[in-house]
Structures are given as structure tokens and as C-alpha cells.
Kinemage of the C-alpha trace (Angstrom):
@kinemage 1
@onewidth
@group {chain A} dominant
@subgroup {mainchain}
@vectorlist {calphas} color= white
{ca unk a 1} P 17.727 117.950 122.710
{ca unk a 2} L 17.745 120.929 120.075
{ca unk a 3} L 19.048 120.125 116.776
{ca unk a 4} L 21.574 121.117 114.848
{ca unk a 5} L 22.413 121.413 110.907
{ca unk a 6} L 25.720 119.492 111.649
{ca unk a 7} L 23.580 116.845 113.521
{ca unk a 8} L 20.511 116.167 111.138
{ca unk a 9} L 22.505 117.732 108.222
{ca unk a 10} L 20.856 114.312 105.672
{ca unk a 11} L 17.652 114.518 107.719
{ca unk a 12} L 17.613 118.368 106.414
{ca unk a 13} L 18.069 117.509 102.825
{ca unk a 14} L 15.471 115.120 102.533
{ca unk a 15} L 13.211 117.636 103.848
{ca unk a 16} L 13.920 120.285 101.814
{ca unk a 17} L 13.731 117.647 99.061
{ca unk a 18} L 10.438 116.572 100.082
{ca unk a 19} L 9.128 120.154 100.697
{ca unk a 20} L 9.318 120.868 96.825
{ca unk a 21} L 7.894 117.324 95.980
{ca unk a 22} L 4.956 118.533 98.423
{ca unk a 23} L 4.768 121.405 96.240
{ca unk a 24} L 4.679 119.913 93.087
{ca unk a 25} L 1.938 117.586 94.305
{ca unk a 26} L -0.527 120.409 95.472
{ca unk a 27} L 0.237 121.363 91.673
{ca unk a 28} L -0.626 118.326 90.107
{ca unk a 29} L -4.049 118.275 92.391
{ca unk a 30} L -4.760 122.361 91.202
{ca unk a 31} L -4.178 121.189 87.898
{ca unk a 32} L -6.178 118.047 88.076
{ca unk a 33} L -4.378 115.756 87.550
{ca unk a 34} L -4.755 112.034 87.817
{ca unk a 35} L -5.925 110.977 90.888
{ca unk a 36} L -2.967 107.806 90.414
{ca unk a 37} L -0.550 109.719 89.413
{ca unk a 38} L -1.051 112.474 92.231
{ca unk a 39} L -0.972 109.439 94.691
{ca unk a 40} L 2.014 108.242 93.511
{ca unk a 41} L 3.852 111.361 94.395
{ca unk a 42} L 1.818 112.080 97.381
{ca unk a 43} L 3.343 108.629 98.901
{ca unk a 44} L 7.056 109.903 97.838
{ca unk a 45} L 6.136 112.600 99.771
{ca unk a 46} L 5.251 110.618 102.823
{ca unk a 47} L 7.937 108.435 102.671
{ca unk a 48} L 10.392 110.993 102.022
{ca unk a 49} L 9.160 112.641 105.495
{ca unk a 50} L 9.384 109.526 107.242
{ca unk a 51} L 12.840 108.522 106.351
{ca unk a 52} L 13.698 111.824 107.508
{ca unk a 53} L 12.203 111.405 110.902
{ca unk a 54} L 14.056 108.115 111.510
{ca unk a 55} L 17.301 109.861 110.556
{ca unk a 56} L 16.872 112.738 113.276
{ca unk a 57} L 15.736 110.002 115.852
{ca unk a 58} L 19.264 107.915 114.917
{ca unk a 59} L 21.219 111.548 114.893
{ca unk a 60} L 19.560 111.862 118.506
{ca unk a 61} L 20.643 108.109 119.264
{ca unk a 62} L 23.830 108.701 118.333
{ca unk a 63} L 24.603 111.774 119.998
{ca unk a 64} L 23.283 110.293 123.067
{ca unk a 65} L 25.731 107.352 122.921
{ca unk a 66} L 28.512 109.937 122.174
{ca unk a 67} L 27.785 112.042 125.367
{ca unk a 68} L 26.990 108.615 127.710
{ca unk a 69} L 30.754 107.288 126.369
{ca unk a 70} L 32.159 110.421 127.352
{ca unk a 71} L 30.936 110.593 130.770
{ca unk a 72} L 28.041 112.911 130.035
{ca unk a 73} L 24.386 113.216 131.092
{ca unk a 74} L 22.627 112.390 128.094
{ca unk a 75} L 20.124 115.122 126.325
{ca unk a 76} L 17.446 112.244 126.232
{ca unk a 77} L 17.037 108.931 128.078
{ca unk a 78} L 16.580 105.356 125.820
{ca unk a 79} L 12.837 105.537 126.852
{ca unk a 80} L 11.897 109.164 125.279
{ca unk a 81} L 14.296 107.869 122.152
{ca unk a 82} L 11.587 105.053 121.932
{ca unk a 83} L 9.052 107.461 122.203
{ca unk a 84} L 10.009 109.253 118.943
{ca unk a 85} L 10.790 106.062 116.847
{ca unk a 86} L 7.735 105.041 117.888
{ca unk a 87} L 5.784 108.498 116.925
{ca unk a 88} L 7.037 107.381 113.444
{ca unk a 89} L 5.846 104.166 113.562
């Protein structure tokens, strides 16, 4: 299924979001900082990237309901929807 900015349009934000907290962590480590304080961040980070995996995987589940309600083949089937959701796990 290839993605698109109207599809994963939060999913995108929280990426680019998480992209400049990324950055300002590699700072804070070249900078040496506190090990706590760079963890702290460094788990934002993480979480931030995970949120926005779960986001694409419901943008996916969506727009495969959307296309099965219309009549449609499907881009993915329920089991390689589990497949990602679970990747993220």
C-alpha cells in the first residue's frame, strides 16, 4: 500500500516533530550532557516514533475498510495489517 501525505498526514507531523527532538538529543550527548536528562528525551524520541507507526498502521486499517465497503480489493489483507501492528509491538 504506498502512502500518502493526505493518508498519514498526523503520522507525518509527529515525525518531523520527532526528527528535530532526535536532533536535539545527539546535541545534548555531543555536549555531554546528563546521562538522565539525555534519556529522558531519548525516550520522547522513541515514543514519539512509535505513536507514529501505530497511526500509519490505523491510516492503512482504515483505508482498507474504506476500499472493502466499497466493493474494492483491499491494498493489504487483516493478516499483513497484524503484521505491522505487531512490528511495533
Amino acid at each position: 500500500m504506498e502512502l500518502h501525505e493526505n493518508m498519514v498526514g498526523d503520522a507525518l507531523t509527529r515525525l518531523k516533530r520527532a526528527h528535530g527532538q532526535l536532533a536535539g538529543v545527539i546535541a545534548m550527548i555531543e555536549a555531554g550532557e546528563d546521562c538522565r536528562k539525555v534519556l529522558t528525551q531519548l525516550a520522547a524520541v522513541s515514543k514519539a516514533l512509535d505513536r507514529a507507526g501505530f497511526k500509519i498502521v490505523a491510516s492503512g486499517m482504515r483505508h482498507c475498510q474504506a476500499a472493502q465497503n466499497d466493493g474494492d480489493q483491499p491494498p493489504m489483507s487483516v493478516a499483513e495489517l497484524e503484521k505491522l501492528f505487531l512490528a511495533l509491538a
